[in-house]
PDB file with one MODEL, atoms N, CA, C and O in Angstrom:
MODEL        1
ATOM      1  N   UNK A   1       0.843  -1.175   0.000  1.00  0.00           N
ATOM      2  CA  UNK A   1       0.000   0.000   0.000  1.00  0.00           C
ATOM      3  C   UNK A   1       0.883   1.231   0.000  1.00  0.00           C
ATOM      4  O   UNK A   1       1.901   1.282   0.691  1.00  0.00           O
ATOM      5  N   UNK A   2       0.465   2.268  -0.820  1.00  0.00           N
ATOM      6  CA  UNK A   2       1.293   3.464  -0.532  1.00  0.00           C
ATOM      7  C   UNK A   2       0.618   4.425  -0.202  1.00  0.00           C
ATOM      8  O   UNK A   2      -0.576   4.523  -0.486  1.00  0.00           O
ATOM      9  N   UNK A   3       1.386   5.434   0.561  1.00  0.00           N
ATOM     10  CA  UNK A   3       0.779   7.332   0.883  1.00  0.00           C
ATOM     11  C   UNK A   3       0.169   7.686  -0.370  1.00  0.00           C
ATOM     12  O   UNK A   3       0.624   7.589  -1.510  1.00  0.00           O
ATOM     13  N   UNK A   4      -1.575   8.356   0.270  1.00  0.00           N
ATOM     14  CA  UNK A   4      -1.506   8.979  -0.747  1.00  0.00           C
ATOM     15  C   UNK A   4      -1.403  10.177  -1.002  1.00  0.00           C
ATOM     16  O   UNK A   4      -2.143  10.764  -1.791  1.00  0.00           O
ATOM     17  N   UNK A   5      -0.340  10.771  -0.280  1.00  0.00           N
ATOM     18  CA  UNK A   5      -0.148  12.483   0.104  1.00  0.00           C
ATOM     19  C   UNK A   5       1.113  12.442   0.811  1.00  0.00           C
ATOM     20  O   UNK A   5       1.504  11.439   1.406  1.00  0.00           O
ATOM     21  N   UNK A   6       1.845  13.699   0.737  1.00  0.00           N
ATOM     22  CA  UNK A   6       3.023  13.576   1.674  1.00  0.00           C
ATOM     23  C   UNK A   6       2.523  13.706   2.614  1.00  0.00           C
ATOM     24  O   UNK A   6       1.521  14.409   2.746  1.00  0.00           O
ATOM     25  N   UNK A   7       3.306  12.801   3.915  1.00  0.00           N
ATOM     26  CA  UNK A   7       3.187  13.357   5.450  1.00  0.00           C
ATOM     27  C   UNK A   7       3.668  12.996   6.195  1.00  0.00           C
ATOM     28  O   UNK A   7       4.825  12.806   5.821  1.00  0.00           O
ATOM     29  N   UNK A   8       3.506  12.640   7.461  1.00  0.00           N
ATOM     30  CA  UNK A   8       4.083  12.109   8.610  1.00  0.00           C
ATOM     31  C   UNK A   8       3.564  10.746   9.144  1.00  0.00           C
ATOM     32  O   UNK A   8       2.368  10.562   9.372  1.00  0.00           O
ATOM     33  N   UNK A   9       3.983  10.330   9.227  1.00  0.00           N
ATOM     34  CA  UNK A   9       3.635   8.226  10.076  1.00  0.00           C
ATOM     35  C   UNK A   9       3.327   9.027  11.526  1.00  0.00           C
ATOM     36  O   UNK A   9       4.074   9.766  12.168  1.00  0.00           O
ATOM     37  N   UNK A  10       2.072   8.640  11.774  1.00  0.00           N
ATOM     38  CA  UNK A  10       1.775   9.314  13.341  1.00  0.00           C
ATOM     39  C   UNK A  10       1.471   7.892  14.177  1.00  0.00           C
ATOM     40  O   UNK A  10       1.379   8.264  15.347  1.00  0.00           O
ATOM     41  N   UNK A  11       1.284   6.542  14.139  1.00  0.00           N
ATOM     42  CA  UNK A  11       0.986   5.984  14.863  1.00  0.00           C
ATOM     43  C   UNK A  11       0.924   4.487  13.472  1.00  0.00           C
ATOM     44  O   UNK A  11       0.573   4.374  12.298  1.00  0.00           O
ATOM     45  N   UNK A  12       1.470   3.661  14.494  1.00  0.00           N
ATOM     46  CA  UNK A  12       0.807   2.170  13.556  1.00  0.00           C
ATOM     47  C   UNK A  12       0.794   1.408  14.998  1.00  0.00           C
ATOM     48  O   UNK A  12       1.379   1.260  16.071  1.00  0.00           O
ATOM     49  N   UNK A  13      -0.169   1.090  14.305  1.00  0.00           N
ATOM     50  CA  UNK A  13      -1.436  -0.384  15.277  1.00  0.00           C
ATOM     51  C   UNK A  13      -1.198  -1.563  15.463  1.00  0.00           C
ATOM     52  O   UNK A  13      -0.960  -2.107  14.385  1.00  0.00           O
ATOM     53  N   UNK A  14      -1.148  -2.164  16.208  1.00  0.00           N
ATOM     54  CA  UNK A  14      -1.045  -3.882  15.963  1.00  0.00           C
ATOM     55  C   UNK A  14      -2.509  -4.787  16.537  1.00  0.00           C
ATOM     56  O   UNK A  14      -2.847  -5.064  17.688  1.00  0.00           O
ATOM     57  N   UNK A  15      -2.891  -4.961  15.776  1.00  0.00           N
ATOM     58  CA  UNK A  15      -4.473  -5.521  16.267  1.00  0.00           C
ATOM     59  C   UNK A  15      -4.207  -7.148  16.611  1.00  0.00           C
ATOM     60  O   UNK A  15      -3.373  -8.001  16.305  1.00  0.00           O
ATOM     61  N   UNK A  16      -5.467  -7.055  17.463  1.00  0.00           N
ATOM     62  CA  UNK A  16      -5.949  -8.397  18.290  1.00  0.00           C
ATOM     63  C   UNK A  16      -5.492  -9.827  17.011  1.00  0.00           C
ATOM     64  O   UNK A  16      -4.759 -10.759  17.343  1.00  0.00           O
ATOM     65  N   UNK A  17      -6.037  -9.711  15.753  1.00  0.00           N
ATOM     66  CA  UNK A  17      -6.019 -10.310  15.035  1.00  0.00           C
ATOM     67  C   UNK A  17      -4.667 -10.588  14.182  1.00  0.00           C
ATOM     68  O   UNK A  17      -4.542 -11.511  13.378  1.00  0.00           O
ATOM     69  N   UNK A  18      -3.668  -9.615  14.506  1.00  0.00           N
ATOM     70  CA  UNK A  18      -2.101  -9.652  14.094  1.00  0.00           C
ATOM     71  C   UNK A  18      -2.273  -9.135  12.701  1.00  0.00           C
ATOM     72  O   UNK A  18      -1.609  -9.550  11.751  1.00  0.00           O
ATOM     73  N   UNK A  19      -3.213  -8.192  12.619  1.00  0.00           N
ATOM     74  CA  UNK A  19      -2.987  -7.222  11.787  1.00  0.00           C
ATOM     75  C   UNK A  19      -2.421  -5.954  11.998  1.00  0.00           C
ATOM     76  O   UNK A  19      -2.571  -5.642  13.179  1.00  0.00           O
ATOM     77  N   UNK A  20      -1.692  -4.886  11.194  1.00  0.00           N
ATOM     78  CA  UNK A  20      -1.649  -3.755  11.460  1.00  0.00           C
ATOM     79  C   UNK A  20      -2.284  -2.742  10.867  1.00  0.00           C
ATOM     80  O   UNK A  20      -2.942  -3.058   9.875  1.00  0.00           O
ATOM     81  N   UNK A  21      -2.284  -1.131  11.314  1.00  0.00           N
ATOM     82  CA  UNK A  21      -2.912  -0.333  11.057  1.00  0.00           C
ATOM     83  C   UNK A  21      -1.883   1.292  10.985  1.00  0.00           C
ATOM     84  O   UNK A  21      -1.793   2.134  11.878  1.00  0.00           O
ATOM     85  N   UNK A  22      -1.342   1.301   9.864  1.00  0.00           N
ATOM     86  CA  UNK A  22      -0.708   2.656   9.600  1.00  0.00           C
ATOM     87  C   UNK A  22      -1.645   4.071   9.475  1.00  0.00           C
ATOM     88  O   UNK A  22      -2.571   3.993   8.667  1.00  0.00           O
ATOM     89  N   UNK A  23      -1.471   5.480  10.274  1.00  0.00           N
ATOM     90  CA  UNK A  23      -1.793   6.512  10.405  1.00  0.00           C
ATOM     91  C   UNK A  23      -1.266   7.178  10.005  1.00  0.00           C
ATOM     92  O   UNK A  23      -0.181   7.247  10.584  1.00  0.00           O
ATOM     93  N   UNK A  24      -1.376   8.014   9.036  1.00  0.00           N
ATOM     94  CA  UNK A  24      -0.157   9.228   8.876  1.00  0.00           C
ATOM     95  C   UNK A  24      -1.101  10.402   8.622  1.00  0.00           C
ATOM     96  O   UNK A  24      -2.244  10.238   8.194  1.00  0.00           O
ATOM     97  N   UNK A  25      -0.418  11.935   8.988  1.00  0.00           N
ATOM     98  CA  UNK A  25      -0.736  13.027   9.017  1.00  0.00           C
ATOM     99  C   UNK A  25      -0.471  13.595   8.152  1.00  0.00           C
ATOM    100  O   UNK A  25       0.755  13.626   8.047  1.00  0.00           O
ATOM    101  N   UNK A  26      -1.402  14.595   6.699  1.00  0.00           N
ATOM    102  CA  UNK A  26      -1.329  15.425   6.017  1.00  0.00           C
ATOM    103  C   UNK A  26      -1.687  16.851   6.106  1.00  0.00           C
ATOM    104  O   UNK A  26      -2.475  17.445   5.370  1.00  0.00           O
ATOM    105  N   UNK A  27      -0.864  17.437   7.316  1.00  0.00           N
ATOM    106  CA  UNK A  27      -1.673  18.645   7.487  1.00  0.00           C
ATOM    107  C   UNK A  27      -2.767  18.346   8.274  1.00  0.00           C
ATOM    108  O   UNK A  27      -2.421  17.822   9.333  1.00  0.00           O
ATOM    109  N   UNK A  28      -4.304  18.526   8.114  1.00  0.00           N
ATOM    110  CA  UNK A  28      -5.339  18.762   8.563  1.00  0.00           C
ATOM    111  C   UNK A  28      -6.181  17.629   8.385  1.00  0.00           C
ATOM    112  O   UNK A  28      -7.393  17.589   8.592  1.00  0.00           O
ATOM    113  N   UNK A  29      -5.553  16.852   8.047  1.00  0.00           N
ATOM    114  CA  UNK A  29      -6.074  15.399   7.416  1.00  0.00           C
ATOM    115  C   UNK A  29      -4.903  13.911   7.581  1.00  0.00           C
ATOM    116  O   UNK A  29      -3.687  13.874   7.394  1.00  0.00           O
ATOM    117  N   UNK A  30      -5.809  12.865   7.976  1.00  0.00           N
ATOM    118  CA  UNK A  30      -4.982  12.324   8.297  1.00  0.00           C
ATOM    119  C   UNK A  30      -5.872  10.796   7.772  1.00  0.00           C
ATOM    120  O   UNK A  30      -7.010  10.460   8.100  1.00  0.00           O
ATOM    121  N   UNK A  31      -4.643   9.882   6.628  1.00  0.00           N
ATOM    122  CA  UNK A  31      -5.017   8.625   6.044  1.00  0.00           C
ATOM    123  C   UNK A  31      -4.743   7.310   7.080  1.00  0.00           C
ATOM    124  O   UNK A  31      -3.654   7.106   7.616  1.00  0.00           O
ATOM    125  N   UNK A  32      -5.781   6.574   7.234  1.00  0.00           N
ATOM    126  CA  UNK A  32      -5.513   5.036   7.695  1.00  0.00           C
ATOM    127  C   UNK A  32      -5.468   4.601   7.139  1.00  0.00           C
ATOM    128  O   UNK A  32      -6.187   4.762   6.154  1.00  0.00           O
ATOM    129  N   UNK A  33      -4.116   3.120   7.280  1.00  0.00           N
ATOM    130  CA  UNK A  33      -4.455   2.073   5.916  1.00  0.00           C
ATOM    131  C   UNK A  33      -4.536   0.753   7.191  1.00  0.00           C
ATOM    132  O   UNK A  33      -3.735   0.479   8.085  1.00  0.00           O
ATOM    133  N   UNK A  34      -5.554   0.268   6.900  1.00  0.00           N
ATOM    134  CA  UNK A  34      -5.704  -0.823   7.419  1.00  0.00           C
ATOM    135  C   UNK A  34      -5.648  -2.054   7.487  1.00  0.00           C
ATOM    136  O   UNK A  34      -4.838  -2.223   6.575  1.00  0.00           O
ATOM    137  N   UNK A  35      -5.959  -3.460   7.995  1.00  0.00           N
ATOM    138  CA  UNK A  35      -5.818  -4.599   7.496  1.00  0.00           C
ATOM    139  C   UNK A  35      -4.445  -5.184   6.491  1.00  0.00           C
ATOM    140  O   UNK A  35      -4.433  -5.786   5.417  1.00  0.00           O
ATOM    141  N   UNK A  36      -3.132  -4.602   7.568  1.00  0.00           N
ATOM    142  CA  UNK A  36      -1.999  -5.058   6.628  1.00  0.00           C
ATOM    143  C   UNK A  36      -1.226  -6.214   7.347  1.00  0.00           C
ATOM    144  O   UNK A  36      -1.337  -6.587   8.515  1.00  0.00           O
ATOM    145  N   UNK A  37      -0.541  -6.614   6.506  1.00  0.00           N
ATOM    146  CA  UNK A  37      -0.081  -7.612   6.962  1.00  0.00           C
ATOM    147  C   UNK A  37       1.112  -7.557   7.669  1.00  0.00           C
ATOM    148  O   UNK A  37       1.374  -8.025   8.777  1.00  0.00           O
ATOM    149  N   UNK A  38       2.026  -6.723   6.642  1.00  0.00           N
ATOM    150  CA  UNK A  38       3.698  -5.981   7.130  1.00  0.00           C
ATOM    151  C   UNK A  38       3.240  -4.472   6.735  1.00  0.00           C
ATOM    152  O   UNK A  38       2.313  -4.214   5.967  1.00  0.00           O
ATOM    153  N   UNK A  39       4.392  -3.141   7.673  1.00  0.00           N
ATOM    154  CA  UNK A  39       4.086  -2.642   7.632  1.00  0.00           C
ATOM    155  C   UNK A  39       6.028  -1.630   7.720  1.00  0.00           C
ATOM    156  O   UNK A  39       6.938  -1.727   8.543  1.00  0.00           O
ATOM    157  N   UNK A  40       5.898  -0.872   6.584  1.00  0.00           N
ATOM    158  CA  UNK A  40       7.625  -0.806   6.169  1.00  0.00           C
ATOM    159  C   UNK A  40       8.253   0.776   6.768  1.00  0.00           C
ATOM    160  O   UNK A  40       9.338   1.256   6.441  1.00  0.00           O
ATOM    161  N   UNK A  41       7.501   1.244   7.478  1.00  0.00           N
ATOM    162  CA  UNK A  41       7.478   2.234   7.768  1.00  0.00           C
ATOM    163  C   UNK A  41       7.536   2.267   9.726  1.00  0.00           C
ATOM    164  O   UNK A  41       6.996   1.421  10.439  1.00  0.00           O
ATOM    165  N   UNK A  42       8.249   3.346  10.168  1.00  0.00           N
ATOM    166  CA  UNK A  42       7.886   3.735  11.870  1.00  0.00           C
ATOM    167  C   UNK A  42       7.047   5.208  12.323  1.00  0.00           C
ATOM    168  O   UNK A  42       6.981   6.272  11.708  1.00  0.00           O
ATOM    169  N   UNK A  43       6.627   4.927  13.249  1.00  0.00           N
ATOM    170  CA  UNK A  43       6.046   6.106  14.053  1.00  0.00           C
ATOM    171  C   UNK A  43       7.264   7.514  13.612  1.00  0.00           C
ATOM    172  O   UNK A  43       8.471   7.286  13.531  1.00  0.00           O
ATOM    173  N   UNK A  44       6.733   8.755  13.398  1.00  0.00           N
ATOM    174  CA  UNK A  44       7.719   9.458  13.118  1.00  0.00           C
ATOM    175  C   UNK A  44       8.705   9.969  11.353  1.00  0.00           C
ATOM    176  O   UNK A  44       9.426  10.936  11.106  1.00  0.00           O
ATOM    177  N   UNK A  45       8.215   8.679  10.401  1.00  0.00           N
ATOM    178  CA  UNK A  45       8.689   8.484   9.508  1.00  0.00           C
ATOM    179  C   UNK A  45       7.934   9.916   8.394  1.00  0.00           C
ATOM    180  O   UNK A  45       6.818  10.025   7.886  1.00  0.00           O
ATOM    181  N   UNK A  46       9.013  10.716   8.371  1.00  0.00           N
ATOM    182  CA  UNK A  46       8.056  11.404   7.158  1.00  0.00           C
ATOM    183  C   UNK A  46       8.111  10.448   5.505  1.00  0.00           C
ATOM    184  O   UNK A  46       8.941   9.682   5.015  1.00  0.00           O
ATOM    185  N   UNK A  47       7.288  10.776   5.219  1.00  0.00           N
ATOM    186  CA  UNK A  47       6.987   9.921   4.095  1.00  0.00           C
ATOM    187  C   UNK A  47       6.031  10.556   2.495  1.00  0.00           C
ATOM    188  O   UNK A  47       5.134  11.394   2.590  1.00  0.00           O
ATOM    189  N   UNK A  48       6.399  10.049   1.376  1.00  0.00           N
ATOM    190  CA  UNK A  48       6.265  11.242   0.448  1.00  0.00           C
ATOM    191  C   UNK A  48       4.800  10.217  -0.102  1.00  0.00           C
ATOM    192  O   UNK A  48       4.422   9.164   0.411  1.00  0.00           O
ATOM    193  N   UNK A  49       4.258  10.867  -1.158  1.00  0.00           N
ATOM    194  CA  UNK A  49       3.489  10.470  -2.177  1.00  0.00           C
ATOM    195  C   UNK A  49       3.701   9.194  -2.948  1.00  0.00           C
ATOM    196  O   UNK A  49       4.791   9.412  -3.477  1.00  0.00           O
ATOM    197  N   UNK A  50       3.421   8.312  -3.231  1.00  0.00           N
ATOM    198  CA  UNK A  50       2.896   6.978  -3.419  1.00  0.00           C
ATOM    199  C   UNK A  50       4.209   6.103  -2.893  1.00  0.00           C
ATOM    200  O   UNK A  50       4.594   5.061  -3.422  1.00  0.00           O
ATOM    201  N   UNK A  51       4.724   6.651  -1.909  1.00  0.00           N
ATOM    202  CA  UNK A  51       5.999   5.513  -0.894  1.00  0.00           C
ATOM    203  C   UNK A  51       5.073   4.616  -0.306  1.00  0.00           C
ATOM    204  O   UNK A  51       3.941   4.896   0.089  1.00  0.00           O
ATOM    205  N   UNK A  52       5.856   3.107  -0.270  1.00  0.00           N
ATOM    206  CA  UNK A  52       5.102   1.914   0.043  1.00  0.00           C
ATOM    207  C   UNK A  52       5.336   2.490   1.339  1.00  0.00           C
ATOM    208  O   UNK A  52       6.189   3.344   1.578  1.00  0.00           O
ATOM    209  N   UNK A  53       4.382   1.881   2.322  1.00  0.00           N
ATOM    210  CA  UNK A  53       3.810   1.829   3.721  1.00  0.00           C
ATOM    211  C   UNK A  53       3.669   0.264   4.469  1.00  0.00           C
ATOM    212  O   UNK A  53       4.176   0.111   5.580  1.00  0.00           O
ATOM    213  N   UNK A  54       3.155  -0.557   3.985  1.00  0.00           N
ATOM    214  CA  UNK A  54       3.276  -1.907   3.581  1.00  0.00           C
ATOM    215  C   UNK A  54       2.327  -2.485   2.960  1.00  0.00           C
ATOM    216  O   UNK A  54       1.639  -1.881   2.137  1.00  0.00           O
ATOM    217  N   UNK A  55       2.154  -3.719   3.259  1.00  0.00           N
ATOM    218  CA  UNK A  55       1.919  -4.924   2.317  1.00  0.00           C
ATOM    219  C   UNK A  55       0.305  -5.337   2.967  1.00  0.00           C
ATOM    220  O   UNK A  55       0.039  -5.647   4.129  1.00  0.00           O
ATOM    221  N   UNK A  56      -0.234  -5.270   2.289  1.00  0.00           N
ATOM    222  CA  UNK A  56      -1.913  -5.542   2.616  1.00  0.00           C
ATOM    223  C   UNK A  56      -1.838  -7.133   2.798  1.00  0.00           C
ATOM    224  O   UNK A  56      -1.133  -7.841   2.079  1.00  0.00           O
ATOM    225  N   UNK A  57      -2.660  -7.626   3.859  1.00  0.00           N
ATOM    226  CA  UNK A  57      -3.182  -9.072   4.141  1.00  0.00           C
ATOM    227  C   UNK A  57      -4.284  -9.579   3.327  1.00  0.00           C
ATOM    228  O   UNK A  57      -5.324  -9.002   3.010  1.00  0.00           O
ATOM    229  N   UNK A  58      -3.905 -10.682   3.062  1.00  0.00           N
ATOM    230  CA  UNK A  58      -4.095 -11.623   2.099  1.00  0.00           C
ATOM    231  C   UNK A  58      -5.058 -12.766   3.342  1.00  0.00           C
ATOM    232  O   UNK A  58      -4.639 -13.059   4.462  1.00  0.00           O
ATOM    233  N   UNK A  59      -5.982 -13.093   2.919  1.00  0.00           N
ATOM    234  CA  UNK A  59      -6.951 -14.069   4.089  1.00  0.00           C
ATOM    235  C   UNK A  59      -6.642 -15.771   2.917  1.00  0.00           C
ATOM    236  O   UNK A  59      -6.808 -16.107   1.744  1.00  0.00           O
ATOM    237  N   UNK A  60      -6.164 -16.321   4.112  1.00  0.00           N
ATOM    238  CA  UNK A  60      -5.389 -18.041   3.350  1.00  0.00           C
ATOM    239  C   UNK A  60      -7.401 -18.736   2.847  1.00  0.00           C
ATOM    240  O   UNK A  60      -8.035 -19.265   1.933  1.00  0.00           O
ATOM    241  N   UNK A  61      -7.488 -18.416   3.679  1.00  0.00           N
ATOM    242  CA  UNK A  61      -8.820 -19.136   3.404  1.00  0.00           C
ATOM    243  C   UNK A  61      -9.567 -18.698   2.195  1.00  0.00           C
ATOM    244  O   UNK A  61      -9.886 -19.460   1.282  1.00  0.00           O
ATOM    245  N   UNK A  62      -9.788 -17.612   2.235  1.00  0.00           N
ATOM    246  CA  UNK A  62     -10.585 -16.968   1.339  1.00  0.00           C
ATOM    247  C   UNK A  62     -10.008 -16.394  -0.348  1.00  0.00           C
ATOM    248  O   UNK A  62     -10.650 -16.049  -1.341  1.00  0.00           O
ATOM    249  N   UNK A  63      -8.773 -16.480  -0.125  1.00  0.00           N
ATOM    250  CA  UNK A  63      -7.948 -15.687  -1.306  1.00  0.00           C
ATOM    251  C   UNK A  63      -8.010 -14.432  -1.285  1.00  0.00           C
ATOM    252  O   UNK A  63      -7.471 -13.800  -2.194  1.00  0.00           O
ATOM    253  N   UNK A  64      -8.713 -13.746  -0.197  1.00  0.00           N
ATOM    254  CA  UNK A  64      -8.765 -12.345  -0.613  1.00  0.00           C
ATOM    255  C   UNK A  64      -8.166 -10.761   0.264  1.00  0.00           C
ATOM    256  O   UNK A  64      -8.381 -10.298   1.384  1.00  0.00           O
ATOM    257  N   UNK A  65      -7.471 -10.376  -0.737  1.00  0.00           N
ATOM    258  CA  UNK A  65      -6.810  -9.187  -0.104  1.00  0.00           C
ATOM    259  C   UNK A  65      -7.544  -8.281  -0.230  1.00  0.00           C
ATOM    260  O   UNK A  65      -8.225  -8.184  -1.251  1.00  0.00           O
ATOM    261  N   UNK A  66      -7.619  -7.228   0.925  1.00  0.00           N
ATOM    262  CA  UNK A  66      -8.838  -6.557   1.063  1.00  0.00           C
ATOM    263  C   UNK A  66      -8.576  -5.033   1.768  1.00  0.00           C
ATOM    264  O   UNK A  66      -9.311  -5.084   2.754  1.00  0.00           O
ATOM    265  N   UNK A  67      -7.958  -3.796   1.779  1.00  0.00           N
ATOM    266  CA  UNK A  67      -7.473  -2.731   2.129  1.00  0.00           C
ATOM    267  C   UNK A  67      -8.685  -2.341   2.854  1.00  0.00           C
ATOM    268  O   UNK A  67      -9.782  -2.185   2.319  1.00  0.00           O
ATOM    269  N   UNK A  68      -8.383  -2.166   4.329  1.00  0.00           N
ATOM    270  CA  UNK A  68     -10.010  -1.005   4.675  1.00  0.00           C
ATOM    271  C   UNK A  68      -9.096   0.755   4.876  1.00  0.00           C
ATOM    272  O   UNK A  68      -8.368   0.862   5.863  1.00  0.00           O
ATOM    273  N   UNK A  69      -9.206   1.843   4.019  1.00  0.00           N
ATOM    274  CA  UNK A  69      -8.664   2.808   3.547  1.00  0.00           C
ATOM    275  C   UNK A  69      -9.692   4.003   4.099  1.00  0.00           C
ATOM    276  O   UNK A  69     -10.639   4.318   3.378  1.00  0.00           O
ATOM    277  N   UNK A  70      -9.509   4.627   5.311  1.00  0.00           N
ATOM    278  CA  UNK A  70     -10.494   6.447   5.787  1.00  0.00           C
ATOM    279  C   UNK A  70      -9.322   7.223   5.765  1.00  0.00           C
ATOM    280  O   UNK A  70      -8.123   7.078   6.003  1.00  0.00           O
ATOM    281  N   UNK A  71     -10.346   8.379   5.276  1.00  0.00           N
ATOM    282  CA  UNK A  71      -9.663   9.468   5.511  1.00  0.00           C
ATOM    283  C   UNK A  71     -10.536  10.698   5.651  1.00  0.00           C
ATOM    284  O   UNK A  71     -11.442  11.188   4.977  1.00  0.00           O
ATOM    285  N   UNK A  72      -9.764  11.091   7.069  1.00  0.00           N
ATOM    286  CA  UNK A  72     -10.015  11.977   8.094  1.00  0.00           C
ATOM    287  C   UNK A  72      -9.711  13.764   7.569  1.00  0.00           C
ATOM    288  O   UNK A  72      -8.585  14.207   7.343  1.00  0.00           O
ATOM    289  N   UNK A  73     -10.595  14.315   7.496  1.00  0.00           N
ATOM    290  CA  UNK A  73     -10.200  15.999   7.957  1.00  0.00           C
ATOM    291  C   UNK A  73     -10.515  16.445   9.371  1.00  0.00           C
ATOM    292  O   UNK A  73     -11.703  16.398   9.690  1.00  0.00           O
ATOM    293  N   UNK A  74      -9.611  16.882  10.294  1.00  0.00           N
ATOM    294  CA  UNK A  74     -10.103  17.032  11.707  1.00  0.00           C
ATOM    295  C   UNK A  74     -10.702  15.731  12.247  1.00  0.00           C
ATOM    296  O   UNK A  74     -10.028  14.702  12.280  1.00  0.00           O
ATOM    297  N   UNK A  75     -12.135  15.785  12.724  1.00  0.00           N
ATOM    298  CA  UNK A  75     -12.342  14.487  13.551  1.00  0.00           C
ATOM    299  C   UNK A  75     -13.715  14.097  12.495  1.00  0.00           C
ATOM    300  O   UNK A  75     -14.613  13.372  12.921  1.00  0.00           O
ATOM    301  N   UNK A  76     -13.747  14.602  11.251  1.00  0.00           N
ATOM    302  CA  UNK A  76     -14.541  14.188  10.346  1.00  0.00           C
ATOM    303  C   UNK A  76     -14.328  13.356   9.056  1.00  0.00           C
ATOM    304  O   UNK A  76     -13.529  13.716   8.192  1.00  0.00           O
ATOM    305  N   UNK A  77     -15.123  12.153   8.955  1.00  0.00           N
ATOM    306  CA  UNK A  77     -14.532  11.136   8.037  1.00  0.00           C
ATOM    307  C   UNK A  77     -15.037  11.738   6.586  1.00  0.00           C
ATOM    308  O   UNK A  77     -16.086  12.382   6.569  1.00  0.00           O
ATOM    309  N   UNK A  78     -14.242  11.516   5.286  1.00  0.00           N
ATOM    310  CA  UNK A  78     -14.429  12.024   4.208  1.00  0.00           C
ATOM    311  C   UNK A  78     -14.672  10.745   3.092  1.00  0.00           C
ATOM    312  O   UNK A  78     -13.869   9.815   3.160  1.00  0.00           O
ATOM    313  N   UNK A  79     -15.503  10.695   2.311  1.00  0.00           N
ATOM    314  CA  UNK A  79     -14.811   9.716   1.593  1.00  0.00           C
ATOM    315  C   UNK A  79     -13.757   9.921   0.442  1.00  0.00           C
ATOM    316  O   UNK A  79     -13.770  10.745  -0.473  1.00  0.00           O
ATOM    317  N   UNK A  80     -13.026   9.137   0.682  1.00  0.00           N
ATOM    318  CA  UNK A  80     -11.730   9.024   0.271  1.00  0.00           C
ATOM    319  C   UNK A  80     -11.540   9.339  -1.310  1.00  0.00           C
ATOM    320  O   UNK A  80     -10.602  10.027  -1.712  1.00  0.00           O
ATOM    321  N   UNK A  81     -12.546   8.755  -2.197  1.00  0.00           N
ATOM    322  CA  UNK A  81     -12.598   8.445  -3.751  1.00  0.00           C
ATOM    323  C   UNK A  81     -11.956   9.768  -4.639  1.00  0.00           C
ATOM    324  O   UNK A  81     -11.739   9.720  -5.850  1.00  0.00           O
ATOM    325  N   UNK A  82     -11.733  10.812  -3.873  1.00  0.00           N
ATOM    326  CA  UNK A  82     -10.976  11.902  -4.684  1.00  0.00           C
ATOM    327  C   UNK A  82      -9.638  11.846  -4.688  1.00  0.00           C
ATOM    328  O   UNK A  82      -8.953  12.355  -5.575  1.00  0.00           O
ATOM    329  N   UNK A  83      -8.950  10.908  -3.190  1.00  0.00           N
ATOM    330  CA  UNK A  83      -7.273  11.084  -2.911  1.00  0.00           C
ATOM    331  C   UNK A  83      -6.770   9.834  -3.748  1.00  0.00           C
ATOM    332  O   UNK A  83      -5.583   9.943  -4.055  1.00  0.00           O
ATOM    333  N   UNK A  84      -7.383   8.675  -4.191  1.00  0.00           N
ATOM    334  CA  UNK A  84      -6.669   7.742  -4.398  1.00  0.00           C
ATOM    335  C   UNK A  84      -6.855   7.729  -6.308  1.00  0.00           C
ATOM    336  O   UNK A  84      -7.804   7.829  -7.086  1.00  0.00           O
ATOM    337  N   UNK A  85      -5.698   7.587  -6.404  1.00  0.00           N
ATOM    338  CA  UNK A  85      -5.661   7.290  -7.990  1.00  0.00           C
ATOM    339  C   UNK A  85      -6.096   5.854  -9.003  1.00  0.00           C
ATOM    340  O   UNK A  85      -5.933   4.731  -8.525  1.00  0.00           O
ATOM    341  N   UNK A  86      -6.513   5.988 -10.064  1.00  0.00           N
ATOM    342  CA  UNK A  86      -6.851   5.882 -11.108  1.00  0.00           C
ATOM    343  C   UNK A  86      -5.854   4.886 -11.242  1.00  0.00           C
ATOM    344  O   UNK A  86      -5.703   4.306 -12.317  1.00  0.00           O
TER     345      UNK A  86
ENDMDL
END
């Protein structure tokens, strides 16, 4: 998965399920990428426009890789479909 904006790595997650969850800050807005598997980046990391972040999880059972992708202005969710490319 990559940034889709320059910014800052503000926090990554490690969930119950041994997934992770990368945060990064754009200014006034801030992208989650969720449901990954590895994650190539640290807390702190500034990071540019389409730099990998990591590697999305893949479910053995199911075959299917599956990104859950918000993005935040302030404490309001946006949908995303304008930041991510084509």
């Amino acid at each position: 998965m990559k940034s889709i904006f320059n910014g800052k790595v503000l926090v990554i997650q490690l969930h119950s399920d041994g997934r992770k969850s990368v945060l990064v800050q754009h200014g006034d807005y801030i992208s989650a990428y969720n449901k990954l598997k590895e994650v190539y980046v640290k807390k702190g990391d500034v990071v540019k426009t389409g730099e990998i972040l990591g590697k999305v999880f893949t479910d053995k059972v199911t075959g299917k890789t599956q990104l859950s992708f918000m993005l935040y202005k302030n404490r309001n969710r946006l949908n995303p479909a304008q930041w991510i490319r084509s």
